[in-house]
VOGU-3710 file (C-alpha; in Angstrom, 3 decimals, decimal comma):
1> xxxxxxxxxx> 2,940/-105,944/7,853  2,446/-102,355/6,280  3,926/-99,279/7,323  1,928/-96,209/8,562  3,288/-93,614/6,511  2,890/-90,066/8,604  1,792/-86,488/6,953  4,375/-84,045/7,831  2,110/-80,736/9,020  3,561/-77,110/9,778
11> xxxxxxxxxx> 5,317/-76,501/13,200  3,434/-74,053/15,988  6,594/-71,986/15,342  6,441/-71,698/11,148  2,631/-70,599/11,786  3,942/-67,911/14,239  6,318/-66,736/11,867  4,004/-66,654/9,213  1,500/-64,754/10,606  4,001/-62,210/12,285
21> xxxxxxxxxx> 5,166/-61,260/8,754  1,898/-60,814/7,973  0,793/-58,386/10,500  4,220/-56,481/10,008  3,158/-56,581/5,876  -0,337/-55,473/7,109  0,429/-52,760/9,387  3,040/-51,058/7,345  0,671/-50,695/4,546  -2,351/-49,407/7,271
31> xxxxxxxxxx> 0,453/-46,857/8,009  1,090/-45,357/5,047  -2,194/-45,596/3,953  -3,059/-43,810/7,124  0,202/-41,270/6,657  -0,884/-40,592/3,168  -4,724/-39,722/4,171  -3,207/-37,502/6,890  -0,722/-35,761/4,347  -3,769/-34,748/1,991
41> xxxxxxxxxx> -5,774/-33,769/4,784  -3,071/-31,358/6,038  -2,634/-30,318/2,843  -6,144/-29,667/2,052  -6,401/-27,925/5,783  -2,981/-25,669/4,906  -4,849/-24,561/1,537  -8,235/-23,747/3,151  -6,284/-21,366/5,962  -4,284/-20,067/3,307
51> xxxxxxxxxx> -7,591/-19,009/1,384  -9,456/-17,870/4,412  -5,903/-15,125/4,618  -6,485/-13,980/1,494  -9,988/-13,479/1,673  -9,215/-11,249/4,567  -6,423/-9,213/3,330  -8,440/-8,749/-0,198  -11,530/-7,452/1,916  -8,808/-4,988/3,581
61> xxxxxxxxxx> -7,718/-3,645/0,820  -10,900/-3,364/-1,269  -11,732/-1,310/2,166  -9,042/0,623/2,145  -9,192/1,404/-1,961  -12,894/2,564/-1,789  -12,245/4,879/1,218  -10,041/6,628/-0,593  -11,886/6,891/-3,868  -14,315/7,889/-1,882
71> xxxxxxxxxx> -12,127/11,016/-0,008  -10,306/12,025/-3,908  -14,574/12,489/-5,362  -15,627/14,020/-2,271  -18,371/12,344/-1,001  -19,058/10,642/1,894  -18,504/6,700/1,748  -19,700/4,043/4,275  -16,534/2,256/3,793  -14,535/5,239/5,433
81> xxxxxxxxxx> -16,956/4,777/8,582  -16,099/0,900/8,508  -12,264/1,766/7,662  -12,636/3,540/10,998  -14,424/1,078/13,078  -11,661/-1,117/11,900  -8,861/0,719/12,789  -10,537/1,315/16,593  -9,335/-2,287/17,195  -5,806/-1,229/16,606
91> xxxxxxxxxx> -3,165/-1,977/19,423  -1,486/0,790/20,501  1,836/-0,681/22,223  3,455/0,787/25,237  6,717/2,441/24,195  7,715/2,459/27,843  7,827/-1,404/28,065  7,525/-2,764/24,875  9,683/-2,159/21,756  8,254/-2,095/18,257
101> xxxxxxxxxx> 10,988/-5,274/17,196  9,174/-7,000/20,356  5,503/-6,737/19,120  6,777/-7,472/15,254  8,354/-10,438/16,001  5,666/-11,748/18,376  3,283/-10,919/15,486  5,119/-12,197/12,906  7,303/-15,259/13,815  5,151/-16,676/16,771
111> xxxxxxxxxx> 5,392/-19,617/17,549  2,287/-20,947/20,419  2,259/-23,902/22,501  -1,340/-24,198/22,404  -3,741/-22,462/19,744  -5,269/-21,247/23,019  -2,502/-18,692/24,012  -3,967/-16,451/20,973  -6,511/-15,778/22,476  -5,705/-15,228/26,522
121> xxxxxxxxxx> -2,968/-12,814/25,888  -0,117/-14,821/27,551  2,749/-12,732/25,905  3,112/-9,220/24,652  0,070/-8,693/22,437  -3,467/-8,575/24,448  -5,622/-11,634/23,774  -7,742/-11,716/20,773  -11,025/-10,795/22,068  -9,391/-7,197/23,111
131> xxxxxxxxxx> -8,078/-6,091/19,929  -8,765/-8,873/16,844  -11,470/-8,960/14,830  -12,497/-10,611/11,676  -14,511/-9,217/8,544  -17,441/-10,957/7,518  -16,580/-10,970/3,006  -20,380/-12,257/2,764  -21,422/-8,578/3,735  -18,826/-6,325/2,595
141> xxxxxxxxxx> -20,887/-4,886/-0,637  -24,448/-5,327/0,631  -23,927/-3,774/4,559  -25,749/-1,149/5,948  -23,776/-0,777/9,177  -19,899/-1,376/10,333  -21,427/-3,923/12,848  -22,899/-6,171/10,512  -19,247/-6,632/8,762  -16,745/-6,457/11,694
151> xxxxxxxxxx> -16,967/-9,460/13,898  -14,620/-9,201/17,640  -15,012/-10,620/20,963  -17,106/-13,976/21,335  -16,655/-14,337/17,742  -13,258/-15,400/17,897  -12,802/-18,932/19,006  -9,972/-21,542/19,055  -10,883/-24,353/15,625  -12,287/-27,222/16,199
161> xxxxxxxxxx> -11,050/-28,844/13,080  -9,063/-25,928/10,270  -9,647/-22,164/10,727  -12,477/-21,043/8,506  -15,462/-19,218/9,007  -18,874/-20,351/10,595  -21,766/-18,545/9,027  -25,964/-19,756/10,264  -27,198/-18,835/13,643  -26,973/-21,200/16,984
171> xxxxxxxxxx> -29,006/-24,445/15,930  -28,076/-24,697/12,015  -24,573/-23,540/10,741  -23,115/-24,335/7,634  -20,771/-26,995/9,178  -23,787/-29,633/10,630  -26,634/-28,630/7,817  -28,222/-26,684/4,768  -28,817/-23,322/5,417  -31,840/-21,332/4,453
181> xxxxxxxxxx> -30,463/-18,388/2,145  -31,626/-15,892/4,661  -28,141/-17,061/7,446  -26,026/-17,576/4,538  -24,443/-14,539/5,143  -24,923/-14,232/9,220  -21,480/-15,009/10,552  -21,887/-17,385/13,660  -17,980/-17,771/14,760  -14,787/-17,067/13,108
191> xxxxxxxxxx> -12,599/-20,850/14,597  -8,900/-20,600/14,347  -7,977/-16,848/12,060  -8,437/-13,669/13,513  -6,774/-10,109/12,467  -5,247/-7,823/14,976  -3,593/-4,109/13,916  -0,836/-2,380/15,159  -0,048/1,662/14,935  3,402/3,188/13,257
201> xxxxxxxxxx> 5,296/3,565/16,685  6,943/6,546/14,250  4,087/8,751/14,078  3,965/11,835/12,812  2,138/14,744/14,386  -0,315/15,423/12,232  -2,407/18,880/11,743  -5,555/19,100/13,467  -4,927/15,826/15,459  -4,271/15,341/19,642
211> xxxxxxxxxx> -2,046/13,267/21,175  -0,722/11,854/17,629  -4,217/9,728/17,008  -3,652/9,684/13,879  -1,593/7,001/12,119  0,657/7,169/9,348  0,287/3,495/8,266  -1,383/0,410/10,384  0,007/-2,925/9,878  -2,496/-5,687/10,144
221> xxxxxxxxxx> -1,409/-9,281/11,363  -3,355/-12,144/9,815  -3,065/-15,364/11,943  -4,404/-18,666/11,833  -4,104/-21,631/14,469  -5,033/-25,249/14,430  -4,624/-28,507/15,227  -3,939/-30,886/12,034  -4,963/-34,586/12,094  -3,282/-36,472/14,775
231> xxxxxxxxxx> -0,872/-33,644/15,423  -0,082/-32,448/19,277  1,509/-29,397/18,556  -0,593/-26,476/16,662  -0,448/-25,714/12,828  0,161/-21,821/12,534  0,254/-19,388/9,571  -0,175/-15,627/9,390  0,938/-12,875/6,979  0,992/-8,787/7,244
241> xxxxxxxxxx> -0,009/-6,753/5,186  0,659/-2,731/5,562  -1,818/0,271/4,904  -1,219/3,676/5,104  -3,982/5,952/6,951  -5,907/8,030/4,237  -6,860/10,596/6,571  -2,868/11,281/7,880  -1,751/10,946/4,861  -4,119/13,669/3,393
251> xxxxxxxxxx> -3,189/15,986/6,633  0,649/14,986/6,010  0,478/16,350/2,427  -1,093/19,621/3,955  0,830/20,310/6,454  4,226/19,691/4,034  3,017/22,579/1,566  1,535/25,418/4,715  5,362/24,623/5,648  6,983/25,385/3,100
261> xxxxxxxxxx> 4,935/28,636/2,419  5,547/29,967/5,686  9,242/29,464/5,226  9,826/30,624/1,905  13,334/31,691/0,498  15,015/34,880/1,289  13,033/37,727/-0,391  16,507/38,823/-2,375  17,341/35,195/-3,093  20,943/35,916/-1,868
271> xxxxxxxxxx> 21,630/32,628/-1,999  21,724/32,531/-6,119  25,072/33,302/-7,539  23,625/35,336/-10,009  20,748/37,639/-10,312  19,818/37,243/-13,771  17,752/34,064/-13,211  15,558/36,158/-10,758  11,817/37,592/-11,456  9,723/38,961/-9,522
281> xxxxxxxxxx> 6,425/40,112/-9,684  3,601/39,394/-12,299  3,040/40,323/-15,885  5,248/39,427/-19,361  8,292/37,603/-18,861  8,620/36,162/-21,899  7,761/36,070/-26,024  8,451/32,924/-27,849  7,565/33,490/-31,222  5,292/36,052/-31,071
291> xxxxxxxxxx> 3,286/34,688/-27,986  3,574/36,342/-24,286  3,500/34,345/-21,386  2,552/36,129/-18,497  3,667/35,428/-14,730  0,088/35,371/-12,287  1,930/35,791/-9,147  4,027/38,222/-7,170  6,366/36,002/-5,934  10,257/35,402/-6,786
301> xxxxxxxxxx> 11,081/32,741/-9,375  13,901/31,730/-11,661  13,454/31,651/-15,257  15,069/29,515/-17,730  14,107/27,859/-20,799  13,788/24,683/-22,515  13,188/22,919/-26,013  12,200/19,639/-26,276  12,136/17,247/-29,264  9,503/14,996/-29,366
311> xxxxxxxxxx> 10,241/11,305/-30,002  9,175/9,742/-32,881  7,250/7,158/-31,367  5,034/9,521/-29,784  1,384/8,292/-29,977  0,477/12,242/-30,999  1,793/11,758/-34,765  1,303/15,287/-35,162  4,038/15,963/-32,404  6,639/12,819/-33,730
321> xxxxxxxxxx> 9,790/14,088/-34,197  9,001/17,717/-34,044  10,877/20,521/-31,493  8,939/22,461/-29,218  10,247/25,796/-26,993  9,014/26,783/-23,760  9,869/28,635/-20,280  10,571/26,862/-16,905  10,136/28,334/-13,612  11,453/27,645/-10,901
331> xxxxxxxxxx> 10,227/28,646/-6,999  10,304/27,964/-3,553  6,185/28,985/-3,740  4,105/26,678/-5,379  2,018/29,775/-6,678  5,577/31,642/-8,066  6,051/29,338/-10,846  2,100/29,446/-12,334  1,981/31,397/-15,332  -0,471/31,557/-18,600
341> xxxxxxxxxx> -0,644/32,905/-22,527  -3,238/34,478/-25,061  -4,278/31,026/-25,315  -4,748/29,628/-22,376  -6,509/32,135/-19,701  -5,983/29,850/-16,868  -2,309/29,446/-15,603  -0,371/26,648/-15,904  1,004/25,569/-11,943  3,135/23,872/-10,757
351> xxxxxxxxxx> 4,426/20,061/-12,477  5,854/18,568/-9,341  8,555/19,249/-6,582  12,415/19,206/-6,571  14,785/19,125/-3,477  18,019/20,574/-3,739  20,409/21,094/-1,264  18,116/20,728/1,309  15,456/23,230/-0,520  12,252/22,426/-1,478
361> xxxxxxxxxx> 11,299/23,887/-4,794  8,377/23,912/-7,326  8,895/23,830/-11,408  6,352/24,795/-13,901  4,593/22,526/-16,056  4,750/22,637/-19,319  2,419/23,972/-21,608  1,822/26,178/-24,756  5,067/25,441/-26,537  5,853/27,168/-29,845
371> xxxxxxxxxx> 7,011/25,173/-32,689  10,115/25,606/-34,248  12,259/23,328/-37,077  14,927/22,036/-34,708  16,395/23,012/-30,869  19,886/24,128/-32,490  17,284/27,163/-33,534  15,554/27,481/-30,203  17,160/30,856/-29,297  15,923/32,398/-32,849
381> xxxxxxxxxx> 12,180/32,427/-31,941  12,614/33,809/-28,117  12,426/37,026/-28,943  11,957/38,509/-25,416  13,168/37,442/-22,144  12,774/39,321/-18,943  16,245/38,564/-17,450  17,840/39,083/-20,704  20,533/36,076/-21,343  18,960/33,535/-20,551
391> xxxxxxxxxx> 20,191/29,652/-19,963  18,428/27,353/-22,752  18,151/23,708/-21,827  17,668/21,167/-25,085  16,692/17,761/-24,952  16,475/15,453/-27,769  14,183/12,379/-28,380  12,733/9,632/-26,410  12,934/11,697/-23,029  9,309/12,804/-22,213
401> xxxxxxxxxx> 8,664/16,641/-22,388  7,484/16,201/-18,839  10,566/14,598/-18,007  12,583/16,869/-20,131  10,931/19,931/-17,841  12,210/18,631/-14,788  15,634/17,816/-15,781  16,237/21,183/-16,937  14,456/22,586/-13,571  17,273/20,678/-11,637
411> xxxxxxxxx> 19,993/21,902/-13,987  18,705/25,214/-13,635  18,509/25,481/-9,791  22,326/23,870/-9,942  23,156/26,486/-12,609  21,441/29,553/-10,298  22,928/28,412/-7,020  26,553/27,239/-7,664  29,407/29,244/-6,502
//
């Protein structure tokens, strides 16, 4: 009689098995599929935000630039009217309650639970729609009015997906369709970035101002919130960026120079330890080699002089390597220190400013040198000097004679007021 021979199959518990170590296989390769896409996407979200912050501070800055070339030319710009509509969103903080490390670090390091708290104010800084604004870089060379490039209030929403900028109308934005070309540049919403500015809580008083309105510098916070792909807490990055105030600056600089002429130096100088640097009045001073220089103000100055080698690298090849003698003056008025020659009617002024001691003082520039073959023969071709000896400052190649002007200046205020 035959045998049955049986066919061994696979146990309930091998298939089991199998497929468990399948799924396992299969869902660690879903996940890092899955982490990967999520990686690139925050990535690719972290690079857009980063963008849209530049964009921002750029448009600031080009703002800011052509303001003031506009103020140095003298005529009227419309980006001074939007630098001003800007800077009317700035947050003034209360010195009574806040302090200025406070609102910086709020500003700076924060840190939100929700990308929501940005915008209701929960902490220090009022919420968004108060004070923040955003500037629409579509319109910034073609606008006609502030309003059609500063964007605040129901503007500024949380992001639905990465912050970034909205531009269409209500029923076709950029994000669900093509746009006709005439809303390509209407800005619907600014989602997740906003700017908000904050005052110098060290303001100067400024001339002509009330109640220190004026600023000396603003500091704008950029900030961005979102939510990346499968993430609970909120994506965050902001930068600051500082400007100074064109219009305090300007007053600053005005208000430093009416000071210091109303509080000029003792008429008799007594403070020099000796009177021969001192002249006073206008008219010849000095002949270098033949050629007067006049003084063209009343004022007291201090006279010294200076020869200056020129460096032989100079792009002037005519000049390379060659000395040159002049006079230096030194005041406490701007206007002391201008003088002028046969050739050249209108006076040299002042080069720039020195303090010394605590003294503010003014230097000549320099200008209508005389020649001569080297600085050891500097003294031969000054053949007049109103304070008779005179101190003679030389400088040899590669210092500047600009440079070499005020070096001598300092050494000759040191020289004029040391015991």
């Amino acid at each position: 009689m035959a045998k049955r021979v049986g066919k061994r199959g696979d146990t309930l518990i091998e298939v089991m098995l199998a497929v468990g170590i399948f799924s396992m296989v299969a869902v660690a390769v879903v996940a890092v599929m899955s982490g990967g896409t999520s990686s690139a996407q925050t990535a690719l979200e972290t690079t857009l935000a980063r963008e849209e912050i530049d964009a921002q501070a750029e448009a600031l800055r080009f703002i800011h630039s052509a303001y003031i070339a506009g103020k140095n030319s003298g005529t009227t710009d419309r980006y001074g009217e939007l630098w001003k509509e800007i800077t009317k969103q700035t947050y003034n903080y209360n010195t009574d309650t806040e302090s200025w490390s406070e609102i910086t670090e709020e500003l700076s390091q924060y840190s939100p639970a929700s990308c929501s708290e940005l915008y209701e104010g929960n902490g220090l800084i009022p919420e968004a729609k108060e004070h923040g604004f955003i500037l629409n870089t579509r319109k910034l060379g073609t606008f006609e009015e502030p309003a059609n490039v500063i964007a605040k209030g129901d503007y500024l929403t949380t992001a639905a997906t990465y912050p970034h900028l909205i531009f269409g109308n209500e029923s076709n934005t950029e994000d669900n369709s093509e746009l006709a070309s005439d809303f390509t540049t209407n800005l619907y919403r600014a989602e997740g970035i906003y700017i908000i500015a904050v005052r110098d809580p060290k303001t100067t008083v400024i001339v002509g101002s009330e109640n220190n309105t004026d600023a000396a510098y603003f500091d704008f916070y950029i900030r961005t919130c979102w939510y990346g792909t499968g993430d609970q807490n909120p994506s965050t990055i902001s930068t600051v960026m500082r400007l100074y105030d064109p219009d305090a600056i300007k007053e600053i600089e005005i208000k430093t120079e009416t000071e210091t002429d109303e509080t000029p130096a003792p008429a008799d100088y007594s403070y020099l330890s000796d009177k021969k640097y001192k002249i006073d009045g206008e008219g010849r001073f000095a002949t270098i080699d033949n050629r007067d220089y006049e003084k063209t103000d009343s004022g007291t100055a201090i006279l010294g002089f200076v020869c200056h080698t020129w460096p032989v690298y100079a792009s002037e090849a005519d000049f390379a390597g060659n000395s040159y003698v002049g006079p230096v003056l030194v005041s406490t008025s701007s206007a002391a220190v201008g003088y002028k020659t046969v050739v050249r009617e209108e006076p040299w002024t002042s080069g720039d400013t020195i303090t010394y001691n605590g003294r503010n003082y003014y230097y000549s520039s320099w200008g209508s040198w005389m020649f001569v073959d080297s600085c050891d023969n500097a003294r031969s071709i000054i053949n007049y000097s109103k304070i008779g000896d005179y101190q003679l400052y030389t400088f040899d190649q590669p210092k500047t004679a600009p440079d070499a002007v005020k070096e001598a200046a300092q050494r000759l205020i040191k020289d004029a007021t040391s015991n």
